[in-house]
C-alpha positions as a printed Julia matrix, in Angstrom:
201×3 Matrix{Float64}:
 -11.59   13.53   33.66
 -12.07   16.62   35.33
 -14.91   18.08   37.87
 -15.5    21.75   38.23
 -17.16   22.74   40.87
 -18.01   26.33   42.24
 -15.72   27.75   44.93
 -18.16   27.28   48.3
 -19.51   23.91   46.44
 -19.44   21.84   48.96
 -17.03   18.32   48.4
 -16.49   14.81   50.24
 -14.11   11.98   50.11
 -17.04   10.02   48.84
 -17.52   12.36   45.65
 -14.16   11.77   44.78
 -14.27    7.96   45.01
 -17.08    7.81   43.09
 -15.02   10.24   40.12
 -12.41    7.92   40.76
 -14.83    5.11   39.58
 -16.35    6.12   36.81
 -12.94    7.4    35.26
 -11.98    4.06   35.5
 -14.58    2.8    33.81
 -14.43    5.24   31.16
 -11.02    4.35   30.76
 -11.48    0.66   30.34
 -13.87    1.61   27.66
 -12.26    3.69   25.8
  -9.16    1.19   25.91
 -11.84   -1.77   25.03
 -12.97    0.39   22.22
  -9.3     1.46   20.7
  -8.22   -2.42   20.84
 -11.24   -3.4    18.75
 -10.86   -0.38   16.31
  -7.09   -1.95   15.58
  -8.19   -5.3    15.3
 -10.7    -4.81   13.12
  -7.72   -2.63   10.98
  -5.84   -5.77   11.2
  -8.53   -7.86    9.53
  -9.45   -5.83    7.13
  -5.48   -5.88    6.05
  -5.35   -9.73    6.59
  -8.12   -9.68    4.55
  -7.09   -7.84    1.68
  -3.56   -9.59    1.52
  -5.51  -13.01    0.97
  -7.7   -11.26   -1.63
  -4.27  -10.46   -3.16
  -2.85  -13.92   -3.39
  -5.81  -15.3    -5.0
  -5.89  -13.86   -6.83
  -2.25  -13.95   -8.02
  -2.97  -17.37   -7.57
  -5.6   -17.72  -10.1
  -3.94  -15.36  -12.91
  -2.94  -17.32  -15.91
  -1.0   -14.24  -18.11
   0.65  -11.48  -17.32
  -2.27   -8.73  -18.29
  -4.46  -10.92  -16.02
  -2.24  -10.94  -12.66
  -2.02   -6.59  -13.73
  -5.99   -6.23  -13.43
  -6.43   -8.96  -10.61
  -3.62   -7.25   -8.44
  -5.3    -3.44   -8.79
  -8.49   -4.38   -8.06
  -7.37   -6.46   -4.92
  -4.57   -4.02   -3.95
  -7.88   -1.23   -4.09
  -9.35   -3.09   -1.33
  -6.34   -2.77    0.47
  -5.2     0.74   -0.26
  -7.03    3.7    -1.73
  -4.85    5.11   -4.42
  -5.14    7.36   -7.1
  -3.41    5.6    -9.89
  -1.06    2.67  -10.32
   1.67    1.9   -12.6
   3.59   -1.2   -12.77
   6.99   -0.07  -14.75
   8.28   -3.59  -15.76
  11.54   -4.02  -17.23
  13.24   -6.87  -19.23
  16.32   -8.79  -18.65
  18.46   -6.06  -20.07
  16.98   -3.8   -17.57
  15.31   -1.66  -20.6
  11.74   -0.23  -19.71
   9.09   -2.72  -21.62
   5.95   -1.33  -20.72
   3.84    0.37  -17.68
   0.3    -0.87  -17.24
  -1.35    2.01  -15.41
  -4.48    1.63  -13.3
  -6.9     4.34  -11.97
  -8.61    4.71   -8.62
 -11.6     2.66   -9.45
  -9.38   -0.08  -10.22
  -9.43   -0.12  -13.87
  -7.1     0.08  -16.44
  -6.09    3.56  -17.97
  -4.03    4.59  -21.1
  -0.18    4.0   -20.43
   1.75    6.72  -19.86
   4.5     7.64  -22.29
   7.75    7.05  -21.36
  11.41    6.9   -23.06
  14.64    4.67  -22.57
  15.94    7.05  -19.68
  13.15    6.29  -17.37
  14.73    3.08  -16.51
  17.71    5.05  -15.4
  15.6     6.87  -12.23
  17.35    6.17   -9.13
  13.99    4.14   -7.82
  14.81    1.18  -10.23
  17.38    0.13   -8.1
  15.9     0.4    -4.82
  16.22   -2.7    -2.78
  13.16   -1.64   -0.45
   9.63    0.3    -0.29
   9.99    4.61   -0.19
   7.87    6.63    0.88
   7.75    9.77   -1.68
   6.55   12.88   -1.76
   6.63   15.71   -4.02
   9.39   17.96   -3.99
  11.89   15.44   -1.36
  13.61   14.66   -5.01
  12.49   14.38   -9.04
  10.1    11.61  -10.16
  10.41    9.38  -13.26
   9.13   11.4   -16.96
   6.3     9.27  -16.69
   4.78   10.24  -13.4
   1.85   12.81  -13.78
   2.49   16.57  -12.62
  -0.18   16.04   -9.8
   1.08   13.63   -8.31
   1.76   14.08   -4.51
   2.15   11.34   -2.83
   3.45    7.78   -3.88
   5.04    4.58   -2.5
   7.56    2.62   -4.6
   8.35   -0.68   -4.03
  10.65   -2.86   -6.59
   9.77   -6.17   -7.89
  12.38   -8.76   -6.95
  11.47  -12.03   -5.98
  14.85  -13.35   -6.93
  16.98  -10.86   -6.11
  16.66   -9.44   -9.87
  14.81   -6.67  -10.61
  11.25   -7.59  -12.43
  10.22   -4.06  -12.47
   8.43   -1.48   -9.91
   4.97   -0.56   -8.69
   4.47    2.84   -7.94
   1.15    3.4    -6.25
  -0.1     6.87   -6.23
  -1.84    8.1    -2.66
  -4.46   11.27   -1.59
  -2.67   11.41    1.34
   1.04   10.33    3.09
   0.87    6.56    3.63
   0.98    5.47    7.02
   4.15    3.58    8.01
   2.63    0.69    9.28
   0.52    0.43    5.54
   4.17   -0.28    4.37
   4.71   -3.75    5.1
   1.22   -4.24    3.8
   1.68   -3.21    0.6
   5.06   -4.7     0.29
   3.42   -8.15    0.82
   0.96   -7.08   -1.65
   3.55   -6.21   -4.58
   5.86   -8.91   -3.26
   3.14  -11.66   -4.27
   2.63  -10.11   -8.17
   6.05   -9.81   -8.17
   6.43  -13.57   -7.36
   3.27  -14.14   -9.48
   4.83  -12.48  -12.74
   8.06  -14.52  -12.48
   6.22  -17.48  -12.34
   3.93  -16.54  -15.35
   7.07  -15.79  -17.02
   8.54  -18.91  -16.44
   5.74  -21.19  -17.95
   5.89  -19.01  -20.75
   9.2   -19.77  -21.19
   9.45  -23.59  -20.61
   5.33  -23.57  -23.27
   8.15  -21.84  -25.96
  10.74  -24.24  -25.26
């Protein structure tokens, strides 16, 4: 906080206690008002991650916990797409449900049998990416700039990933957030796949 006065303005040790004051109090304010601004953030996070295990929660099929988890995660996270590259047991690309930004399903991009070989199906934690740091997958549109991967294992074995495509750079304290978020489809899709299993059997 600074006081400019002119050079024969006259000054006291009283003027400058009473500056003294009321940058303190501006201070405290603007401290009172940053610590509400973040823990609003932090609801509205908290908020969206229970949104996400609902509905996880509530999903019955596989095509069912893909829709439930974009239009949760798009509460959570602004994004312009999202594809969730599964693969199968043989680690052979099976399909990639693709989502736009309003939440809602969009055509499948093509992809081929080499896809699966990308170095980001065998990460083991969330990336950050950004155009033009290294190559993206065939299937990833031109225009895309910014993206976070994070792999599907809730058993150590890889499910498939979930590349989210962002505006703008996600912050790094977004990461963890999201990595709940995919963390609970991921655990949500092996679970699904598991009833469908023992229904065959």
């Amino acid at each position: 906080l600074a006081v400019v006065v002119g050079a024969h303005g006259h000054w006291s040790d009283e003027r400058t206690a009473l500056i003294e004051r009321v940058g303190d109090i501006l201070a405290r304010r603007i401290q009172a008002d940053e610590f509400v601004a973040v823990q609003q953030q932090r609801i509205r996070e908290l908020t969206g991650l229970a949104e996400v295990a609902r509905t996880m929660q509530s999903g019955a099929d596989d095509e069912r916990l893909y829709h439930g988890f974009a239009g949760a995660l798009r509460r959570l996270l602004r994004f312009d797409a999202l594809y969730i590259a599964r693969v199968d047991d043989s680690m052979r690309l099976v399909e990639i449900p693709s989502f736009g930004q309003s939440g809602r399903a969009t055509a499948s991009p093509p992809f081929t049998g080499d896809d699966v070989s990308h170095p980001w199906f065998s990460l083991r934690a969330p990336v950050l990416w950004t155009r033009g740091i290294d190559h993206a997958p065939g299937f990833l549109p031109d225009d895309s700039r910014y993206a976070v991967m994070v792999p599907m294992r809730p058993k150590g074995q890889m499910l498939g990933l979930a590349i989210v495509v962002v505006p703008r750079p996600v912050r790094v304290d977004q990461l963890p957030i999201v990595e709940q978020a995919v963390e609970q489809l991921a655990l949500a899709l092996d679970g699904a796949t598991l009833y469908q299993q023992a229904t065959a059997r």
